[in-house]
mmCIF entry with sequence, helices, sheets and N, C-alpha, C, O atoms, coordinates in Angstrom:
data_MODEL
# 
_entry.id   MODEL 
# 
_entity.id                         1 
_entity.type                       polymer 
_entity.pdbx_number_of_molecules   1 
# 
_entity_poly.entity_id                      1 
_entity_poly.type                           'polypeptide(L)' 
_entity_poly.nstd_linkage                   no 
_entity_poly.nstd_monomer                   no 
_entity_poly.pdbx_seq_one_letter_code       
;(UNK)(UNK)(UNK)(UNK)(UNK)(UNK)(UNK)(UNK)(UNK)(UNK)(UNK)(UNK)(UNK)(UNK)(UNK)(UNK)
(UNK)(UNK)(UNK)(UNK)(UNK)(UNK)(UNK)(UNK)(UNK)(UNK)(UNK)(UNK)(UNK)(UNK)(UNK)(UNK)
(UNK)(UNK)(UNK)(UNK)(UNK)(UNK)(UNK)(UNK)(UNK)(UNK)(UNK)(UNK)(UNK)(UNK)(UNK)(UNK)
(UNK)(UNK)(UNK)(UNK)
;
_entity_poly.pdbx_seq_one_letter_code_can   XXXXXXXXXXXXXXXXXXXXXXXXXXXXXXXXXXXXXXXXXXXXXXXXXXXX 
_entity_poly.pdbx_strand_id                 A 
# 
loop_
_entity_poly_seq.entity_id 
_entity_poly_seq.num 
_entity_poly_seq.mon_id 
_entity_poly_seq.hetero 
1 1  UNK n 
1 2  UNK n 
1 3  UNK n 
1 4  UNK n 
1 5  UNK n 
1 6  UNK n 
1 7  UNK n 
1 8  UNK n 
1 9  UNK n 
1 10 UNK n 
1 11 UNK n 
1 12 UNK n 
1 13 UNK n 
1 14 UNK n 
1 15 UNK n 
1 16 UNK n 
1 17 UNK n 
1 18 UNK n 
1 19 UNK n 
1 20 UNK n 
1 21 UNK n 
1 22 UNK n 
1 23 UNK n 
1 24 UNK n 
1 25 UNK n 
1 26 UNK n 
1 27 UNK n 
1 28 UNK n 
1 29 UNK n 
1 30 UNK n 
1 31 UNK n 
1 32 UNK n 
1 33 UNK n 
1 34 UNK n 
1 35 UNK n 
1 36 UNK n 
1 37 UNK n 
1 38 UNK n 
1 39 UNK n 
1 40 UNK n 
1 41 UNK n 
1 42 UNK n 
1 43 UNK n 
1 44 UNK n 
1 45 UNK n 
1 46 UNK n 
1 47 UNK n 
1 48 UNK n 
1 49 UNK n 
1 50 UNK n 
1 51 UNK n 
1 52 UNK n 
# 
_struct_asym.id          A 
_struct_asym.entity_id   1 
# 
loop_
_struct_conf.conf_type_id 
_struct_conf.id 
_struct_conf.pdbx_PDB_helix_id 
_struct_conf.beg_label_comp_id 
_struct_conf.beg_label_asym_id 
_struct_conf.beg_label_seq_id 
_struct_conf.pdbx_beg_PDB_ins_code 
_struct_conf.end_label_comp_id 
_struct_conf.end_label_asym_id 
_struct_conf.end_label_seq_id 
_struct_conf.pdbx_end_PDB_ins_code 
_struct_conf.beg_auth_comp_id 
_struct_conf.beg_auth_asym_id 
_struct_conf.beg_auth_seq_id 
_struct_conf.end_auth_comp_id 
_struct_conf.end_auth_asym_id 
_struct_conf.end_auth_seq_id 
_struct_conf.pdbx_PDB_helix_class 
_struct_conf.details 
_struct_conf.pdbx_PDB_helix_length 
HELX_P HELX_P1 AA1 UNK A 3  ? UNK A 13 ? UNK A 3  UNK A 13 1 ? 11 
HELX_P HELX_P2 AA2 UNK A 19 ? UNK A 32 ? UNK A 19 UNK A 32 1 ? 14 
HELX_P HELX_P3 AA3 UNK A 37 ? UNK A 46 ? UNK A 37 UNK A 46 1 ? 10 
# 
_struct_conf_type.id          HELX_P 
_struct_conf_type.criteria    ? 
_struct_conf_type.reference   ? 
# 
loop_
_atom_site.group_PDB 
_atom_site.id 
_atom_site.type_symbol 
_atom_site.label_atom_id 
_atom_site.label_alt_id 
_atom_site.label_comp_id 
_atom_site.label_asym_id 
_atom_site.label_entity_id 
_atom_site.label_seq_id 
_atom_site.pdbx_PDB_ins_code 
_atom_site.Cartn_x 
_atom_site.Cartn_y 
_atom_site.Cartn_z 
_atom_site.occupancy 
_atom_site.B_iso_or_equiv 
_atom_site.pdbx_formal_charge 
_atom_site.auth_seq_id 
_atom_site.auth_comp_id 
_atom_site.auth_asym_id 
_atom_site.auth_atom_id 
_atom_site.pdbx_PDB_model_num 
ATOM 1   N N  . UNK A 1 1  ? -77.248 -42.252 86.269  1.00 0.00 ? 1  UNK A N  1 
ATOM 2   C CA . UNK A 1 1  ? -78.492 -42.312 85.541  1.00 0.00 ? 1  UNK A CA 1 
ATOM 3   C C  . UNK A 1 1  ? -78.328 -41.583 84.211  1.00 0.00 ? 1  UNK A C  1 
ATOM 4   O O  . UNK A 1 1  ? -77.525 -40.650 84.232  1.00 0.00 ? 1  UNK A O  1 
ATOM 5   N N  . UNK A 1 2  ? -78.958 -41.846 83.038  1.00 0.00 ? 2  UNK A N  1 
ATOM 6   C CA . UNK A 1 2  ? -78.906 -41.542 82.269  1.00 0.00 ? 2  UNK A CA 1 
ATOM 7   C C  . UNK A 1 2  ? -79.927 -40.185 81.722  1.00 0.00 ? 2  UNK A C  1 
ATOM 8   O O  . UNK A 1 2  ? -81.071 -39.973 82.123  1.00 0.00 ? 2  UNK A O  1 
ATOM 9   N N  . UNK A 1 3  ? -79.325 -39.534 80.922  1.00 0.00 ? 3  UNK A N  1 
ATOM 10  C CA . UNK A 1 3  ? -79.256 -37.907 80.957  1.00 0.00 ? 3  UNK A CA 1 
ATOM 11  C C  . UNK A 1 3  ? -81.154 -37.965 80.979  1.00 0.00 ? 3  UNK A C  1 
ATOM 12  O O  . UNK A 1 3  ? -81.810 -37.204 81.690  1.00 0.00 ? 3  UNK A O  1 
ATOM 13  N N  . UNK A 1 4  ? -81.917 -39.244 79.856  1.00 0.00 ? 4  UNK A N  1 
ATOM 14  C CA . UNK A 1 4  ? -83.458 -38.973 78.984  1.00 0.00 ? 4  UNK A CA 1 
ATOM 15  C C  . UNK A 1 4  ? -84.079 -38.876 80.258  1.00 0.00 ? 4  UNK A C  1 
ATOM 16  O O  . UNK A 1 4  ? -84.903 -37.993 80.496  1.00 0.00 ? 4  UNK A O  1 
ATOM 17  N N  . UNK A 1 5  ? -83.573 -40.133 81.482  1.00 0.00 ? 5  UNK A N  1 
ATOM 18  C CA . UNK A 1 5  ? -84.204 -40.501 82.777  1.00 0.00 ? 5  UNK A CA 1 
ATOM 19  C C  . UNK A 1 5  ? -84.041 -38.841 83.364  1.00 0.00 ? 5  UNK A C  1 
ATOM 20  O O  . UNK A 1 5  ? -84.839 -37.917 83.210  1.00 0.00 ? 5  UNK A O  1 
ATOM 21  N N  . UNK A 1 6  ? -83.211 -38.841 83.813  1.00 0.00 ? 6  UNK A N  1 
ATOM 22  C CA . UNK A 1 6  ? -83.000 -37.595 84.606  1.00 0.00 ? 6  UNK A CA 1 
ATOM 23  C C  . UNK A 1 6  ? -84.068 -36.609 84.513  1.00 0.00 ? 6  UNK A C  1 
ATOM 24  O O  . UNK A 1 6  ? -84.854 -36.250 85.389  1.00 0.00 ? 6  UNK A O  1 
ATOM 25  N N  . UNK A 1 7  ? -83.918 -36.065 82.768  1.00 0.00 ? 7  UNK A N  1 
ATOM 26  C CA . UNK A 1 7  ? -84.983 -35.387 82.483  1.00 0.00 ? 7  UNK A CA 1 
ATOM 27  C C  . UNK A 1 7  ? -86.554 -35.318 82.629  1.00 0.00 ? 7  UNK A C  1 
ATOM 28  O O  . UNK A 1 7  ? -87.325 -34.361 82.546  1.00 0.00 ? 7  UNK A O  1 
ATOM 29  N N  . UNK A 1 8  ? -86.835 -37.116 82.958  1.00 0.00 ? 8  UNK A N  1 
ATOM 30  C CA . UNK A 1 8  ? -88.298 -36.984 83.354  1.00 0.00 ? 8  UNK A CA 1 
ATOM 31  C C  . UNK A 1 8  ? -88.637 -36.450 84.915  1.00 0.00 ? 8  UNK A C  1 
ATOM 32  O O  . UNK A 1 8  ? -89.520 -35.809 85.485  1.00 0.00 ? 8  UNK A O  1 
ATOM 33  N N  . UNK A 1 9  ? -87.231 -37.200 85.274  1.00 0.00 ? 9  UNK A N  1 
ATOM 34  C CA . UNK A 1 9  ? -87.231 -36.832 87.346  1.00 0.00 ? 9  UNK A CA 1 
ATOM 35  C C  . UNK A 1 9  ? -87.587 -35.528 87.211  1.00 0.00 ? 9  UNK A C  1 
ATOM 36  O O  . UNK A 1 9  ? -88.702 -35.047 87.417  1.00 0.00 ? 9  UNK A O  1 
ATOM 37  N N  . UNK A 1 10 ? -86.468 -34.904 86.811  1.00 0.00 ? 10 UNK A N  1 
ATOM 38  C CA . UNK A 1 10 ? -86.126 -33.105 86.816  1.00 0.00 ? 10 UNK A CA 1 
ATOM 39  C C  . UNK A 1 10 ? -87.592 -32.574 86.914  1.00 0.00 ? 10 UNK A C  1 
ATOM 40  O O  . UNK A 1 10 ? -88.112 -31.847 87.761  1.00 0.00 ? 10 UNK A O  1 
ATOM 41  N N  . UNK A 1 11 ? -88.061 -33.114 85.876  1.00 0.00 ? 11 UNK A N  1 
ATOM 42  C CA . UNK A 1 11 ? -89.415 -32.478 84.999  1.00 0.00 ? 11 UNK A CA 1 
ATOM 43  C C  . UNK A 1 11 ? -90.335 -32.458 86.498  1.00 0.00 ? 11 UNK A C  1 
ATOM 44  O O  . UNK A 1 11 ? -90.892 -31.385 86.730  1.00 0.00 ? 11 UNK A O  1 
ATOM 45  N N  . UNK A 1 12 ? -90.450 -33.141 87.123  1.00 0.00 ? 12 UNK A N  1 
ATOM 46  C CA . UNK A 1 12 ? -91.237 -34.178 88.227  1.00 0.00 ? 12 UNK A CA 1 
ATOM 47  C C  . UNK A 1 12 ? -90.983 -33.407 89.633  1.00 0.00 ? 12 UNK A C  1 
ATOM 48  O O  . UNK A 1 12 ? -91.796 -33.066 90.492  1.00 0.00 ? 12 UNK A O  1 
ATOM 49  N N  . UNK A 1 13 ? -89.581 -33.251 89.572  1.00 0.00 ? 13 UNK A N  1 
ATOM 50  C CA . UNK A 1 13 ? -89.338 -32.508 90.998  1.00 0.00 ? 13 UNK A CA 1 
ATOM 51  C C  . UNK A 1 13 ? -90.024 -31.061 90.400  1.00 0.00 ? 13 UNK A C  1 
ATOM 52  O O  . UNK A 1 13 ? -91.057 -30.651 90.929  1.00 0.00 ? 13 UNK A O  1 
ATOM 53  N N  . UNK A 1 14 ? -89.559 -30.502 89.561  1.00 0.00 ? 14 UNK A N  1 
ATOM 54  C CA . UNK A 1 14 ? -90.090 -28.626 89.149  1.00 0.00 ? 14 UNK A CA 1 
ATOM 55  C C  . UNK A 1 14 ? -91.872 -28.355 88.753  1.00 0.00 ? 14 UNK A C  1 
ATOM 56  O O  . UNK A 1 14 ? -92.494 -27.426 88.237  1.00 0.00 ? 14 UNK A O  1 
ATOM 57  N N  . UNK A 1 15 ? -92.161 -29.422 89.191  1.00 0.00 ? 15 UNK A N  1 
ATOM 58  C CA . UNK A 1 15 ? -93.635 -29.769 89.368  1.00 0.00 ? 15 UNK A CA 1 
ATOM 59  C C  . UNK A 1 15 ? -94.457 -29.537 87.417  1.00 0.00 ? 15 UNK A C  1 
ATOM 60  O O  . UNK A 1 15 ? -95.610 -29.218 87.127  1.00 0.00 ? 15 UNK A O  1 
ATOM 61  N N  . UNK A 1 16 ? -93.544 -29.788 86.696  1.00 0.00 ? 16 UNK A N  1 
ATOM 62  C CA . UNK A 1 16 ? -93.983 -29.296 84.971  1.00 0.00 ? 16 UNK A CA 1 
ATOM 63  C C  . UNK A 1 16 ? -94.542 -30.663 84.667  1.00 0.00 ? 16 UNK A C  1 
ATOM 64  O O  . UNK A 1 16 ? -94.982 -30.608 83.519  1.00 0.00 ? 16 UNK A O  1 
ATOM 65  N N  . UNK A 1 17 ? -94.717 -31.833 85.161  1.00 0.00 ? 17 UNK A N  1 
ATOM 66  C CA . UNK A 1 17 ? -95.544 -32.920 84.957  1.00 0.00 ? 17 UNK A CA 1 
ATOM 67  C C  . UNK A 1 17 ? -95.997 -33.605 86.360  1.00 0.00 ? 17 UNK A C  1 
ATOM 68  O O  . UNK A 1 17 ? -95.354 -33.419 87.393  1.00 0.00 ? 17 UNK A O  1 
ATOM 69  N N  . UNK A 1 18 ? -97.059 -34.340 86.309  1.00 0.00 ? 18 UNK A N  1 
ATOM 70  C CA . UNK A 1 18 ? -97.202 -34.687 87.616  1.00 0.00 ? 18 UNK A CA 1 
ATOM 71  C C  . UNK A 1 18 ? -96.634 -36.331 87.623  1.00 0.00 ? 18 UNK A C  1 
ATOM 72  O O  . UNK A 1 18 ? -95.994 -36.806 86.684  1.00 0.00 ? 18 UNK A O  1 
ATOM 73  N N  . UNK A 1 19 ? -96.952 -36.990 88.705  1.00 0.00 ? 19 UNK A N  1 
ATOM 74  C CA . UNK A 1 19 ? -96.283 -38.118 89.254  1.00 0.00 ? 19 UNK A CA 1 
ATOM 75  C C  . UNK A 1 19 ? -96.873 -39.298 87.855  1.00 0.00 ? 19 UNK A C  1 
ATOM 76  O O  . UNK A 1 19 ? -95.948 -39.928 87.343  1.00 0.00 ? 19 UNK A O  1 
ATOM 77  N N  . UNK A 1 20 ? -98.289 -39.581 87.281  1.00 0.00 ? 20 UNK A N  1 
ATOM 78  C CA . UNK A 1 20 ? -98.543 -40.461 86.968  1.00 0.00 ? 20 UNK A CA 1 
ATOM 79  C C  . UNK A 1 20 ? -97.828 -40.010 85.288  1.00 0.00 ? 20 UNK A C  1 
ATOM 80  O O  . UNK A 1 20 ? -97.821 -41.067 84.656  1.00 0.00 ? 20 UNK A O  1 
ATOM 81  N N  . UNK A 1 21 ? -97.518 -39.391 84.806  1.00 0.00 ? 21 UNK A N  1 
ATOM 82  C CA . UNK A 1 21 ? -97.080 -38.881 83.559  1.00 0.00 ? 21 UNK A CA 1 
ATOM 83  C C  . UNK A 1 21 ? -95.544 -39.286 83.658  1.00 0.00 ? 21 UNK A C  1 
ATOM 84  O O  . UNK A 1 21 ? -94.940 -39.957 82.821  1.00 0.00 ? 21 UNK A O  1 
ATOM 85  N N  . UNK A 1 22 ? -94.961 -38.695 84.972  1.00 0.00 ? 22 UNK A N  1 
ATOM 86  C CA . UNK A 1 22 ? -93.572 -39.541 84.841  1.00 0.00 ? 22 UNK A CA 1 
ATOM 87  C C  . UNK A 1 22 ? -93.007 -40.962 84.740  1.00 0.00 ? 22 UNK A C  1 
ATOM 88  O O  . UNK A 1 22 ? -91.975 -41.445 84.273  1.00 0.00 ? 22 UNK A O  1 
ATOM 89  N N  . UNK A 1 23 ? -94.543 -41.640 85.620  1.00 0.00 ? 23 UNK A N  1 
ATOM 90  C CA . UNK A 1 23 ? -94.544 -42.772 85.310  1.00 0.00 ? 23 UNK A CA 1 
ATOM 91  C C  . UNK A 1 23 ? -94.661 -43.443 84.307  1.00 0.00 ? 23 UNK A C  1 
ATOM 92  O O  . UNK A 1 23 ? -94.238 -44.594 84.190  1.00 0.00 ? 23 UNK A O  1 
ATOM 93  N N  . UNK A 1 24 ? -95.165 -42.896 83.581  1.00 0.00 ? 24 UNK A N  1 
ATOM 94  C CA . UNK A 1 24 ? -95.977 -43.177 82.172  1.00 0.00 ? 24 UNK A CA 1 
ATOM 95  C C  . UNK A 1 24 ? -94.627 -43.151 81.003  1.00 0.00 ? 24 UNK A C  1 
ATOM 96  O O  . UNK A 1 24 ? -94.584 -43.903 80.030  1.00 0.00 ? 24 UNK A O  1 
ATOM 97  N N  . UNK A 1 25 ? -93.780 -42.326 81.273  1.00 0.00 ? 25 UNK A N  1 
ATOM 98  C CA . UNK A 1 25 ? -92.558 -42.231 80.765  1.00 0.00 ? 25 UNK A CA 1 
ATOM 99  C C  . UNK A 1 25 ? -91.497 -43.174 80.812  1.00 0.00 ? 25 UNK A C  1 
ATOM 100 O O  . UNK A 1 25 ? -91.091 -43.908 79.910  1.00 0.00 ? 25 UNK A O  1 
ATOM 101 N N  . UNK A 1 26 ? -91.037 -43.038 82.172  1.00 0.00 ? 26 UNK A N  1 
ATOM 102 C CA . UNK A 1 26 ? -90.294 -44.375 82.515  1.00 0.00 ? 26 UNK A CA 1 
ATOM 103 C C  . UNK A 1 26 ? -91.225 -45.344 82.260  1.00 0.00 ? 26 UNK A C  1 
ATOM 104 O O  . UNK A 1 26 ? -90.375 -46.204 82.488  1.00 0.00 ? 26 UNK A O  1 
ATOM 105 N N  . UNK A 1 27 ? -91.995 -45.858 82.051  1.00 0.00 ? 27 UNK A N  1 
ATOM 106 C CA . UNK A 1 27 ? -92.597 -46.927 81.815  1.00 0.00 ? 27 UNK A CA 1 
ATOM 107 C C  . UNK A 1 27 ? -92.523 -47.198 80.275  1.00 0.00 ? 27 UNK A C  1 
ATOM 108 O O  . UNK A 1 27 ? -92.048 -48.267 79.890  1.00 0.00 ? 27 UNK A O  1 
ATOM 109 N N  . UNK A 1 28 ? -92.941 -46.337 79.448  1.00 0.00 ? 28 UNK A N  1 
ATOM 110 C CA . UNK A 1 28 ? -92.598 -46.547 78.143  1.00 0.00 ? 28 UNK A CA 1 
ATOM 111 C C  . UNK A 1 28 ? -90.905 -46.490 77.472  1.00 0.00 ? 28 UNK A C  1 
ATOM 112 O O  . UNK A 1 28 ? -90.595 -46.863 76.341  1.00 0.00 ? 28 UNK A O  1 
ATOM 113 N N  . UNK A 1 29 ? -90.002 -45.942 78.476  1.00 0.00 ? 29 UNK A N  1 
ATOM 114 C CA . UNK A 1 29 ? -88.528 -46.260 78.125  1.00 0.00 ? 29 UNK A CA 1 
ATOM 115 C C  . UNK A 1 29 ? -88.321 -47.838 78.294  1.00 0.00 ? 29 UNK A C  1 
ATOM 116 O O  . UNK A 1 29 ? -87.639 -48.680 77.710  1.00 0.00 ? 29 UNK A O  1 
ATOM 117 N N  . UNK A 1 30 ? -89.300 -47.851 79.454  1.00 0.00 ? 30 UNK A N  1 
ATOM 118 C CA . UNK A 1 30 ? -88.837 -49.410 79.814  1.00 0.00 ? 30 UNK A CA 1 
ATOM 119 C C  . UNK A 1 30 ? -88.770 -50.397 79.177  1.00 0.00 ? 30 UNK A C  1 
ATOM 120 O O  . UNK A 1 30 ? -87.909 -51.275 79.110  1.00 0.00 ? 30 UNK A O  1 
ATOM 121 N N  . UNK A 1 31 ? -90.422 -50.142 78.322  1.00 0.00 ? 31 UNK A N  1 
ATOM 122 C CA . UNK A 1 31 ? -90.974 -51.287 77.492  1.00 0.00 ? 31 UNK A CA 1 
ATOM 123 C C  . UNK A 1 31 ? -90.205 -51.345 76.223  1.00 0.00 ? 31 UNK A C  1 
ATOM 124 O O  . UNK A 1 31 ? -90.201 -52.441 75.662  1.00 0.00 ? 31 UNK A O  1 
ATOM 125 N N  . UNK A 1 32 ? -89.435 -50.195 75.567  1.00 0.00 ? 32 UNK A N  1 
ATOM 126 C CA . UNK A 1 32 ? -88.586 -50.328 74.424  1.00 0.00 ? 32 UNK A CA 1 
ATOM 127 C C  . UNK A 1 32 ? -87.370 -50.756 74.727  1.00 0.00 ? 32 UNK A C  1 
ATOM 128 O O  . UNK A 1 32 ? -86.634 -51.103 73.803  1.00 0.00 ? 32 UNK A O  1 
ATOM 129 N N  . UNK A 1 33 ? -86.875 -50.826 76.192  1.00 0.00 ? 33 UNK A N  1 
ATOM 130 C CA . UNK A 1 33 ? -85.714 -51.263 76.211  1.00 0.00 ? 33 UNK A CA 1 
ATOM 131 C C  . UNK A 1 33 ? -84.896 -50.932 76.144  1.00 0.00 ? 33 UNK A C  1 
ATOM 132 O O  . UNK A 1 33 ? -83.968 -51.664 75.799  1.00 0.00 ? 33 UNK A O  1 
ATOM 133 N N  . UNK A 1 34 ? -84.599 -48.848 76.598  1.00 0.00 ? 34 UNK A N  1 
ATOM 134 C CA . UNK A 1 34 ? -83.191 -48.684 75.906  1.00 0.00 ? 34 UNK A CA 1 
ATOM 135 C C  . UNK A 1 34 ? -82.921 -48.410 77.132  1.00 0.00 ? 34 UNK A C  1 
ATOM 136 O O  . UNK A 1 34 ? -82.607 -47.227 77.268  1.00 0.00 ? 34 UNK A O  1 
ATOM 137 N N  . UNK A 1 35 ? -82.910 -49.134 78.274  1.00 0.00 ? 35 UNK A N  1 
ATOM 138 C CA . UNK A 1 35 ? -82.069 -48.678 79.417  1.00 0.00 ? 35 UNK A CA 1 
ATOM 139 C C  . UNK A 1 35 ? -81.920 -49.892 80.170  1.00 0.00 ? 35 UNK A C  1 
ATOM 140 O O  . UNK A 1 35 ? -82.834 -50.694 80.361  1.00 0.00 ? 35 UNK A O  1 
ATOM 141 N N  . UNK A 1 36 ? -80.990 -49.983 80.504  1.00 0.00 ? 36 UNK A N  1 
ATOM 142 C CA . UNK A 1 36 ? -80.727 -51.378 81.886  1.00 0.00 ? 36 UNK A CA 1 
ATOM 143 C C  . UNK A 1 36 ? -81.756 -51.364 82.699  1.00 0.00 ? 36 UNK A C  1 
ATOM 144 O O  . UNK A 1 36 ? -82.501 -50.385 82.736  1.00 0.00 ? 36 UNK A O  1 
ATOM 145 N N  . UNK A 1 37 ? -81.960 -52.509 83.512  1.00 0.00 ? 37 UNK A N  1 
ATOM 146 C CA . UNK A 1 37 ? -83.535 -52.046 84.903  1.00 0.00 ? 37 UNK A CA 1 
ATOM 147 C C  . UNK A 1 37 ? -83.314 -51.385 85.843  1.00 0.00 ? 37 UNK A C  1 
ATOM 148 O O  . UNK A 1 37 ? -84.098 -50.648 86.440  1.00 0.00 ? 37 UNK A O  1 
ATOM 149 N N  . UNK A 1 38 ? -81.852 -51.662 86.129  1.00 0.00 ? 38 UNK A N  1 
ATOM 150 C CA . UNK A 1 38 ? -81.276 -50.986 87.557  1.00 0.00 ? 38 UNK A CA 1 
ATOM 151 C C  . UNK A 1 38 ? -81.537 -49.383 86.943  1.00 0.00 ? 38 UNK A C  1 
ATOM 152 O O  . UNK A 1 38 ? -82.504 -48.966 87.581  1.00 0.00 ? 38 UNK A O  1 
ATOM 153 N N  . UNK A 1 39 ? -81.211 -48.617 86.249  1.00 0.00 ? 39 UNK A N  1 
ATOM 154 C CA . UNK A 1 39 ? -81.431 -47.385 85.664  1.00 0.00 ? 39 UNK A CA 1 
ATOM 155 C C  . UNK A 1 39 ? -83.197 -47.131 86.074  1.00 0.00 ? 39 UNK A C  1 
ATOM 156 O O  . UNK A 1 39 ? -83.670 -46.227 86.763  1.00 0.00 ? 39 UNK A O  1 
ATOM 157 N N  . UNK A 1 40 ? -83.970 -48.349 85.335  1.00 0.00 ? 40 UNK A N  1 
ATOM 158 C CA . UNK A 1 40 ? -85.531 -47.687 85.354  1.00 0.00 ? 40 UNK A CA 1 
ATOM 159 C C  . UNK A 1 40 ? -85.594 -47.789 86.635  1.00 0.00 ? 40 UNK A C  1 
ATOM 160 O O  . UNK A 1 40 ? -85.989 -46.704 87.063  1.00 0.00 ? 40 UNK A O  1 
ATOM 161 N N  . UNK A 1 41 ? -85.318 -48.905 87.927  1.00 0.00 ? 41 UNK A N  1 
ATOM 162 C CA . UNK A 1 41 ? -85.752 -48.528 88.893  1.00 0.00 ? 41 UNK A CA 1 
ATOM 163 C C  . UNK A 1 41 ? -84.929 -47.662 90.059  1.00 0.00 ? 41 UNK A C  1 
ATOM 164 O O  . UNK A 1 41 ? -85.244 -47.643 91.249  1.00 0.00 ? 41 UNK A O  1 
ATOM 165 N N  . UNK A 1 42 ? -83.945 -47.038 89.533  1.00 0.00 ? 42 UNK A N  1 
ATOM 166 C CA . UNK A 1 42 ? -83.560 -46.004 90.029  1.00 0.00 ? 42 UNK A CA 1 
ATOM 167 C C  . UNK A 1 42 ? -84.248 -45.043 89.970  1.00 0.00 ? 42 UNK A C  1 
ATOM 168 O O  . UNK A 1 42 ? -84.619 -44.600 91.057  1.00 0.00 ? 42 UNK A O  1 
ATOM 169 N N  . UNK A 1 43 ? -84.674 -44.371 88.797  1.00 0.00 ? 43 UNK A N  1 
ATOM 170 C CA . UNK A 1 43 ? -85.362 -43.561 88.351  1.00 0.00 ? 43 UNK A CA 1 
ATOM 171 C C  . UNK A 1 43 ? -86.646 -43.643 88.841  1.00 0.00 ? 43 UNK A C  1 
ATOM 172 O O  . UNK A 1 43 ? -87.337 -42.624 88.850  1.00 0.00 ? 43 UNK A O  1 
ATOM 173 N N  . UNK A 1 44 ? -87.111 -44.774 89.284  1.00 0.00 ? 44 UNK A N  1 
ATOM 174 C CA . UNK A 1 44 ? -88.934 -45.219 89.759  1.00 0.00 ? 44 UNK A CA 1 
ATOM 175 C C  . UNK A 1 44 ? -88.564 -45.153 91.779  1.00 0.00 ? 44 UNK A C  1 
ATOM 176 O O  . UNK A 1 44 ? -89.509 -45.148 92.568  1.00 0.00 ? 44 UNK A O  1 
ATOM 177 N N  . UNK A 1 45 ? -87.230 -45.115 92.217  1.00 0.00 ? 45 UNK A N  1 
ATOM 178 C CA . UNK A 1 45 ? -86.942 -44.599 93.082  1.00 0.00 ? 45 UNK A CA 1 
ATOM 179 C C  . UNK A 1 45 ? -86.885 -43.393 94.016  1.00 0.00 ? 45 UNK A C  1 
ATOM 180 O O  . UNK A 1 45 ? -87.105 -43.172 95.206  1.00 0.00 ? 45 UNK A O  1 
ATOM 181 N N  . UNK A 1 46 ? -86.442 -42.627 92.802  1.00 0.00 ? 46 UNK A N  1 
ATOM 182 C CA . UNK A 1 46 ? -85.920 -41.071 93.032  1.00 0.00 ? 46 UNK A CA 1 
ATOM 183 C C  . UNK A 1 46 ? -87.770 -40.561 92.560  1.00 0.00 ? 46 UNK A C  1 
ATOM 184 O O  . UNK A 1 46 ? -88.021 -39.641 93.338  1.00 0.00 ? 46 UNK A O  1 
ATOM 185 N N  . UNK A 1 47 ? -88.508 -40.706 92.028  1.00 0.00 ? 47 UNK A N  1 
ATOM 186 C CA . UNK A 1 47 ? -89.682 -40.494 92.240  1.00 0.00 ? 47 UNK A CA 1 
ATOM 187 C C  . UNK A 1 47 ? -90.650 -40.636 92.803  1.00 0.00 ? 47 UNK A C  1 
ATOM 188 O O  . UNK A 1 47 ? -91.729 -40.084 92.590  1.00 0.00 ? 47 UNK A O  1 
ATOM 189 N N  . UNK A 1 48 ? -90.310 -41.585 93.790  1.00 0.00 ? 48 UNK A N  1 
ATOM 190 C CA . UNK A 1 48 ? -91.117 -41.764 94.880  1.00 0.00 ? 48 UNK A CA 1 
ATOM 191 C C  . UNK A 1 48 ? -90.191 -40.853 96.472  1.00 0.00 ? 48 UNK A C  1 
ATOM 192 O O  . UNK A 1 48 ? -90.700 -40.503 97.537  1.00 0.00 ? 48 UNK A O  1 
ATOM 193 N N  . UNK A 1 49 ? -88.764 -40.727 96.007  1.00 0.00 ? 49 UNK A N  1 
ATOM 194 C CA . UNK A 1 49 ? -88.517 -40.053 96.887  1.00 0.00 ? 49 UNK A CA 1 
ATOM 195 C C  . UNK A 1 49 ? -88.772 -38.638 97.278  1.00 0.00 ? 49 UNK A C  1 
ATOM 196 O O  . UNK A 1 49 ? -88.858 -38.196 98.424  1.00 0.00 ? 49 UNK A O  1 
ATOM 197 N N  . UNK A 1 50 ? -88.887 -37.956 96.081  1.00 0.00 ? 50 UNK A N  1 
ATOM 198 C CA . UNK A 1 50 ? -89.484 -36.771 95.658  1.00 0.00 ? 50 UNK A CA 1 
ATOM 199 C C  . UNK A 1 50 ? -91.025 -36.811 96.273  1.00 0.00 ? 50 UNK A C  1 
ATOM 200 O O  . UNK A 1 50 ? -91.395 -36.082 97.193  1.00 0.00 ? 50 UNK A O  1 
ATOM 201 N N  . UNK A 1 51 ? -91.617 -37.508 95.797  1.00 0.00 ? 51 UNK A N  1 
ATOM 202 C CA . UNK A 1 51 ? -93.124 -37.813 96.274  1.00 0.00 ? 51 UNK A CA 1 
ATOM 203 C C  . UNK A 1 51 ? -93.256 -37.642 98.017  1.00 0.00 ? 51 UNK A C  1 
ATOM 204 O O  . UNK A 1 51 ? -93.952 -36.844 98.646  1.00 0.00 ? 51 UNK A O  1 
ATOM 205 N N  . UNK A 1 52 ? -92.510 -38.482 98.420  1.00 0.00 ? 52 UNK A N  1 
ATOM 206 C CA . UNK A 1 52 ? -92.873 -38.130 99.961  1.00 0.00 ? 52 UNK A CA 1 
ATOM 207 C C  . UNK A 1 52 ? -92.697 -37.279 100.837 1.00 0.00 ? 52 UNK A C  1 
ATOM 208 O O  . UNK A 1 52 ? -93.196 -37.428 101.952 1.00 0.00 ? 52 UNK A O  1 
# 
């Protein structure tokens, strides 16, 4: 995964943003396009894994 992704997870697990803000993130990397999908939904993975 790439280092920007990581940083929103990170952010997400250390509780410094909550779940819909990370989303909100990866979601706007998404829409510009600077990452492969397999990357965004890795990343939309590992945040729901955290979540449960």
């Amino acid at each position: 995964m790439k280092l920007e992704v990581k940083v929103i997870v990170s952010l997400y697990k250390k509780q410094r943003i909550n779940y819909e803000k990370a989303i909100e993130a990866i979601k706007i990397i998404d829409e510009e396009g600077w990452f492969e999908s397999y990357i965004i939904d890795k990343s939309k993975e590992d945040l729901k894994d955290v979540r449960s």
